[in-house]
C-alpha positions in Angstrom: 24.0 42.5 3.3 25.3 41.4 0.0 28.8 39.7 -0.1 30.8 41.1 -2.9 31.1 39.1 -6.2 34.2 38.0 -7.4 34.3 38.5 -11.4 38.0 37.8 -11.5 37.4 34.2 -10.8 33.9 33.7 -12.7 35.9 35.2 -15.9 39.0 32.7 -15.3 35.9 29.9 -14.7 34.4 30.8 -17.7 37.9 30.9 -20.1 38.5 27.9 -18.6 35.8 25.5 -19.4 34.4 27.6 -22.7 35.8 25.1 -24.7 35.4 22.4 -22.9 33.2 20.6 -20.1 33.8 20.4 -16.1 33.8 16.4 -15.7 32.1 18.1 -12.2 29.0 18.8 -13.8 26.5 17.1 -16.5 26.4 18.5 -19.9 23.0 18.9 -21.4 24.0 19.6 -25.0 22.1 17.0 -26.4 18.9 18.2 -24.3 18.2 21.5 -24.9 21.8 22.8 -24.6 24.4 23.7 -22.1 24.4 27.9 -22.1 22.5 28.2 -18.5 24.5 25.2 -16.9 27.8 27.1 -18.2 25.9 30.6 -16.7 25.6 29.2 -13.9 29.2 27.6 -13.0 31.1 30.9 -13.7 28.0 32.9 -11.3 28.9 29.8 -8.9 32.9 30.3 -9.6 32.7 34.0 -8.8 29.6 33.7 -5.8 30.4 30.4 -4.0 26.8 31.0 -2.6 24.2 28.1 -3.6 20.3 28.8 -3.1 19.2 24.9 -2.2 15.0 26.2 -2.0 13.4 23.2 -3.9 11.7 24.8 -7.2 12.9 28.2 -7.0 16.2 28.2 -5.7 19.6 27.8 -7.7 21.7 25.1 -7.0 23.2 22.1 -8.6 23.8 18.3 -7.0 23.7 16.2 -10.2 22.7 16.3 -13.2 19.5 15.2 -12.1 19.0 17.3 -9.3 18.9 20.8 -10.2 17.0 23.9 -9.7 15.3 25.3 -12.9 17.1 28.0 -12.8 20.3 26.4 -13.0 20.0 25.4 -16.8 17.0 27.5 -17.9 17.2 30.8 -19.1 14.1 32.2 -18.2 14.1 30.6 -14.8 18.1 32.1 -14.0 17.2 35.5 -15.1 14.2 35.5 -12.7 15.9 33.5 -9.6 18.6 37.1 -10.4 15.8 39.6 -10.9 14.3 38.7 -7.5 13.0 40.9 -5.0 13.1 38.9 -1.7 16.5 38.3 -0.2 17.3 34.7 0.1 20.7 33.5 -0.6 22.5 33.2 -3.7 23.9 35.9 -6.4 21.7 38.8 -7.5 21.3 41.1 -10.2 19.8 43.7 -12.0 18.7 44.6 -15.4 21.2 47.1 -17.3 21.8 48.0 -21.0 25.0 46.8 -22.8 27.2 49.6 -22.0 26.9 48.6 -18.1 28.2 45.3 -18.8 31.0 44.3 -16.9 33.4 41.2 -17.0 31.4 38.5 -14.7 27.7 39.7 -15.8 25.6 37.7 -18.0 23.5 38.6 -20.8 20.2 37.3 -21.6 19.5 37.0 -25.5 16.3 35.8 -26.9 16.8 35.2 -30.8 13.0 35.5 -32.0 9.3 35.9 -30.4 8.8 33.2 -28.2 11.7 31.1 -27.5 13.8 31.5 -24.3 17.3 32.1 -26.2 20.7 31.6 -24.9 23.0 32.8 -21.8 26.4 34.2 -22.4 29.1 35.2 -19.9 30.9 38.4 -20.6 34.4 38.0 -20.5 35.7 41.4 -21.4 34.3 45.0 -22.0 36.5 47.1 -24.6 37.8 50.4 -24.1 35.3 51.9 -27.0 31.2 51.3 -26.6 29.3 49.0 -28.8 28.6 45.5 -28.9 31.7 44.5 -31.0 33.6 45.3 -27.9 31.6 43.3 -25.8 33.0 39.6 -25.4 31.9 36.6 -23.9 31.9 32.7 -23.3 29.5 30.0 -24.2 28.4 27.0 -24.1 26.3 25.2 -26.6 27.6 27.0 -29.4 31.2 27.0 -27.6 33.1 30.2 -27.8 35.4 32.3 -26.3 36.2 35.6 -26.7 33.1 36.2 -28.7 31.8 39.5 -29.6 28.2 39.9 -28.3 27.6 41.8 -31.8 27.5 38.4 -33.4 24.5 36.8 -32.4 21.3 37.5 -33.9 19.7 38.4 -30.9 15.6 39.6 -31.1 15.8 41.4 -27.7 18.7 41.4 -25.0 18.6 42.2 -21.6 22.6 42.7 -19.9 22.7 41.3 -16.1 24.6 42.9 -13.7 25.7 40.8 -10.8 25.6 42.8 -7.8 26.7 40.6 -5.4 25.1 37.4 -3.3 23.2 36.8 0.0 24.5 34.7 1.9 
């Protein structure tokens, strides 16, 4: 049975630390960037469930000990996408106009590279991806229209809730 998912608190999570860093949890702009880490302390915020499976879990201790898929893009998006259920949050795959304040959205900016990990922050009355905003890390922002990146392919994730 999934336990509901609180986007309130992920999106106050995420507006509060966009700009900034959680002195809670290592920053690791200057190694590869910060966009999953950031991901994955709003999901946390808004989940409260941890996954603590060495390798293929998602969970955080210190910045040394982490999953993968707590600051890798590829590696969150499939710990999400799973099919078994073991505990932590879950999603599925949905287009942009599913989006909902809480989700994240996977980008990948060319062939090949793993991209970034945005939170979305707020879904605007009319469609489109100008009215899609959302919080980073990396290349901080806040409020940011999804429309703006350059994006090669994008994939929205809709958090459905967590296992406990």
């Amino acid at each position: 049975m999934l336990i509901p998912y609180d986007r309130d608190k992920a999106v106050h999570y995420a507006h509060q630390w966009a700009l900034g860093r959680n002195p809670q949890y290592y920053s690791y702009d200057l190694i590869g960037g910060d966009c999953t880490n950031f991901a994955s302390q709003c999901l946390y915020a808004g989940s409260g469930i941890m996954n603590n499976t060495p390798t293929f879990g998602w969970y955080y201790r210190s910045g040394d000990d982490k999953s993968p898929a707590w600051t890798g893009v590829f590696y969150l998006f499939q710990f999400l996408t799973r099919k078994q259920d073991t505990s932590g949050p879950v999603a599925q795959v949905v287009g942009p106009e599913a989006l909902q304040p809480g989700d994240l959205v996977r980008l990948r900016f060319a062939q090949g590279t793993q991209g970034h990990m945005p939170v979305v922050v707020k879904v605007g009355k009319k469609r489109g991806l100008d009215h899609i905003l959302v919080a980073a890390h990396t290349d901080d922002a806040d409020y940011r229209p999804l429309s703006s990146y350059p994006f090669h392919q994008l994939w929205g994730l809709h958090i459905l809730g967590s296992y406990p």
